[in-house]
C-alpha positions as YAML, in Angstrom:
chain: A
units: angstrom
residues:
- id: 1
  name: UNK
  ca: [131.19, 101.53, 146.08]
- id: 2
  name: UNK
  ca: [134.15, 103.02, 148.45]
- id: 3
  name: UNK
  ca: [134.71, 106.00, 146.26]
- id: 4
  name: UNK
  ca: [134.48, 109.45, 146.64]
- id: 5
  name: UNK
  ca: [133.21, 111.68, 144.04]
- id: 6
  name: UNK
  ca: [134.01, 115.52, 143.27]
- id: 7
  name: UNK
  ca: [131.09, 117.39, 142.06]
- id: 8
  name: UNK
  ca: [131.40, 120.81, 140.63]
- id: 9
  name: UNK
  ca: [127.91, 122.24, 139.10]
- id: 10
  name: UNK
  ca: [126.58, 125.44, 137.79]
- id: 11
  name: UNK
  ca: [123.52, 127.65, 138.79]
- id: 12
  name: UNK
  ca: [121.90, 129.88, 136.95]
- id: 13
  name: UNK
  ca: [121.34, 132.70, 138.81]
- id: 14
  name: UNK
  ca: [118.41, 134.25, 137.15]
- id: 15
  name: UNK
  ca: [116.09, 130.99, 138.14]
- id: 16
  name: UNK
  ca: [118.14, 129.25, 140.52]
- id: 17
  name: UNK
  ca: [118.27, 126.24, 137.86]
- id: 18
  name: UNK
  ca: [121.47, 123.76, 138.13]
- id: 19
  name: UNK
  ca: [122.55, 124.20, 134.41]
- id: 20
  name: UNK
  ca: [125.72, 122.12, 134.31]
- id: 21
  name: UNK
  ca: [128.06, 119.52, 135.81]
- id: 22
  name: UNK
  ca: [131.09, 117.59, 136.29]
- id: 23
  name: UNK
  ca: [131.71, 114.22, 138.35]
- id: 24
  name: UNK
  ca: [135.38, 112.90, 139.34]
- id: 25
  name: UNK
  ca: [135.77, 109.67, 141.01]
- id: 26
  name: UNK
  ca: [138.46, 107.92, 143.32]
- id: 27
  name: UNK
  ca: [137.71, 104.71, 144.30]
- id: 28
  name: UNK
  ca: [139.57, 103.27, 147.25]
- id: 29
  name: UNK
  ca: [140.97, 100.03, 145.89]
- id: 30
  name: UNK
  ca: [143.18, 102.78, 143.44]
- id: 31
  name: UNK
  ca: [143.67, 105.68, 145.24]
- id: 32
  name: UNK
  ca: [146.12, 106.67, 142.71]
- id: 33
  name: UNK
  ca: [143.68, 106.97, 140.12]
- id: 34
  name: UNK
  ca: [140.70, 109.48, 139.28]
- id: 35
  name: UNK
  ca: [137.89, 108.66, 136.84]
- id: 36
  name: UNK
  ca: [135.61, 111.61, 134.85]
- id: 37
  name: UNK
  ca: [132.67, 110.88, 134.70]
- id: 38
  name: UNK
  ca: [129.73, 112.86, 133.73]
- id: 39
  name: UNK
  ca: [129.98, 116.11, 132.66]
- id: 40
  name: UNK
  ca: [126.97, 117.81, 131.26]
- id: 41
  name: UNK
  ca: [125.78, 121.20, 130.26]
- id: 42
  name: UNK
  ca: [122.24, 121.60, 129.08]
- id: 43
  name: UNK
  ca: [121.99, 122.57, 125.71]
- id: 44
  name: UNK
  ca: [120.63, 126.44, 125.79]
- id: 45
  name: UNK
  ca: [123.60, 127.45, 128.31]
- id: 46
  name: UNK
  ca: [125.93, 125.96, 125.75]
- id: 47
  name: UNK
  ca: [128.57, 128.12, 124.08]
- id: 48
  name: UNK
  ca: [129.89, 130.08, 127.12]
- id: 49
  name: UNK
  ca: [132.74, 127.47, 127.81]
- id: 50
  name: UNK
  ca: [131.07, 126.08, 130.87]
- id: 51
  name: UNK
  ca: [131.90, 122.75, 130.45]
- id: 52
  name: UNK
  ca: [135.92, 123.65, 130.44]
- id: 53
  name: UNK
  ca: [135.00, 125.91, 133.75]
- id: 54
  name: UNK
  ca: [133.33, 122.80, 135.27]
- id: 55
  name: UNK
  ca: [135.79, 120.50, 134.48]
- id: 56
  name: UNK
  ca: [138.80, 122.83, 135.25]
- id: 57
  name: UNK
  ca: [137.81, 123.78, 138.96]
- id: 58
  name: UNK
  ca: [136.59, 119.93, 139.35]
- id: 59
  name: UNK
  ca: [140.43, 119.25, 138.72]
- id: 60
  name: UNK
  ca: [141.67, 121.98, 140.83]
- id: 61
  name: UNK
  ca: [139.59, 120.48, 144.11]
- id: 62
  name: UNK
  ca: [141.14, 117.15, 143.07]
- id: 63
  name: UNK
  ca: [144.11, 118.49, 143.40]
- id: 64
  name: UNK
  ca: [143.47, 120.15, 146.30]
- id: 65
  name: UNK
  ca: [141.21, 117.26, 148.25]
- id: 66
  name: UNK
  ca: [143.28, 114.11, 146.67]
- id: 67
  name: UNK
  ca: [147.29, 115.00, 146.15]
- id: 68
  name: UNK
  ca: [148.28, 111.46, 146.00]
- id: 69
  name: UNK
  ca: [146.07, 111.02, 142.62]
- id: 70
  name: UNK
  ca: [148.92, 110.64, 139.53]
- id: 71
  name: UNK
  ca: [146.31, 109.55, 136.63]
- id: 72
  name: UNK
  ca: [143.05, 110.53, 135.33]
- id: 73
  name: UNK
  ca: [141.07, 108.31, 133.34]
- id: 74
  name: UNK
  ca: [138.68, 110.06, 130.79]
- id: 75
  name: UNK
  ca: [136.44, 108.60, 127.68]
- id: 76
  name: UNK
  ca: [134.05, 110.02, 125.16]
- id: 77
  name: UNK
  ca: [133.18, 109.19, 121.72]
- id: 78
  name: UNK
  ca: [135.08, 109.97, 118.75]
- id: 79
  name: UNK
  ca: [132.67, 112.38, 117.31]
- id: 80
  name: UNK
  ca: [132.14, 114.76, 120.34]
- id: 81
  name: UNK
  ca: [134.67, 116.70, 119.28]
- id: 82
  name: UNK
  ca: [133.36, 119.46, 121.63]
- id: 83
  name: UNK
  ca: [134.39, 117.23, 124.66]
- id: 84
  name: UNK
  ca: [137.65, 116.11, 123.07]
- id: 85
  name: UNK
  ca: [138.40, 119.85, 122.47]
- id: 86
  name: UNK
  ca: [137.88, 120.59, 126.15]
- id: 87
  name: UNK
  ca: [139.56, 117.31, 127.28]
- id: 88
  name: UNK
  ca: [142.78, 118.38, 125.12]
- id: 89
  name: UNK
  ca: [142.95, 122.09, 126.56]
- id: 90
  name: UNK
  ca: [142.81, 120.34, 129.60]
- id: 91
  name: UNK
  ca: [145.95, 118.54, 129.12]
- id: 92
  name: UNK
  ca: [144.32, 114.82, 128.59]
- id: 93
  name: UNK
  ca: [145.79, 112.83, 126.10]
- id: 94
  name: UNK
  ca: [145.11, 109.78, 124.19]
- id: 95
  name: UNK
  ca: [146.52, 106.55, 125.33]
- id: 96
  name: UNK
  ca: [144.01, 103.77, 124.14]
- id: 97
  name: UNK
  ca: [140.93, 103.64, 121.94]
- id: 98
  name: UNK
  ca: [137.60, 101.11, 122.54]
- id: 99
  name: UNK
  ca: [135.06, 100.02, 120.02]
- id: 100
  name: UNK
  ca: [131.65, 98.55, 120.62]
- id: 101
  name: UNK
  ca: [129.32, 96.70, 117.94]
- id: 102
  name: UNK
  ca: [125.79, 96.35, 118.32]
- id: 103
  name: UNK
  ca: [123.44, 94.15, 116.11]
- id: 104
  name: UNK
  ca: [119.45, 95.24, 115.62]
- id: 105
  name: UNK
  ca: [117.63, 92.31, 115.83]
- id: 106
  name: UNK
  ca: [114.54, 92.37, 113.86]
- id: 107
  name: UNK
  ca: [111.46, 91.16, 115.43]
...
């Protein structure tokens, strides 16, 4: 896709298991821009703020890796308030909102 992604994860170290992670993009037609995308911690290593460390050092190597990047581009739904927390700590702001519509068809 002529990106490059930034992957931070978690191990935990009593079994070795990846419990959490956090992907940034930059594709090459806008080098200017970053895009989050996953970020994930499973749901019994939830509570110890691992999803702001994730995303936190994931910006940090952006920063680091990819100076010329001005914008990040981030989008979760309205009722993950847990995410929009984190995203707000973070410094991310709102700037647009999306809806989507889905019909059930009955068979």
């Amino acid at each position: 896709m002529g990106a490059r992604e930034l992957v931070t994860a978690v191990r935990h170290l009593e079994t070795g298991t990846l419990v959490g992670h956090t992907v940034l993009m930059v594709f090459d037609a806008v080098p200017a821009a970053a895009f989050q995308d996953d970020t994930l911690v499973l749901r019994r290593h939830r509570g110890h703020r691992l999803g702001t460390v994730l995303k936190a050092a994931n910006l940090l190597r952006l920063y680091e890796q990819l100076p010329d990047v001005q914008r990040i581009w981030t989008w979760n739904a309205v009722e993950n308030r847990h995410i929009l927390d984190i995203n707000e700590a973070l410094g991310f702001r709102p700037v647009g909102v999306s809806g989507q519509w889905q019909k059930v068809l009955r068979r």
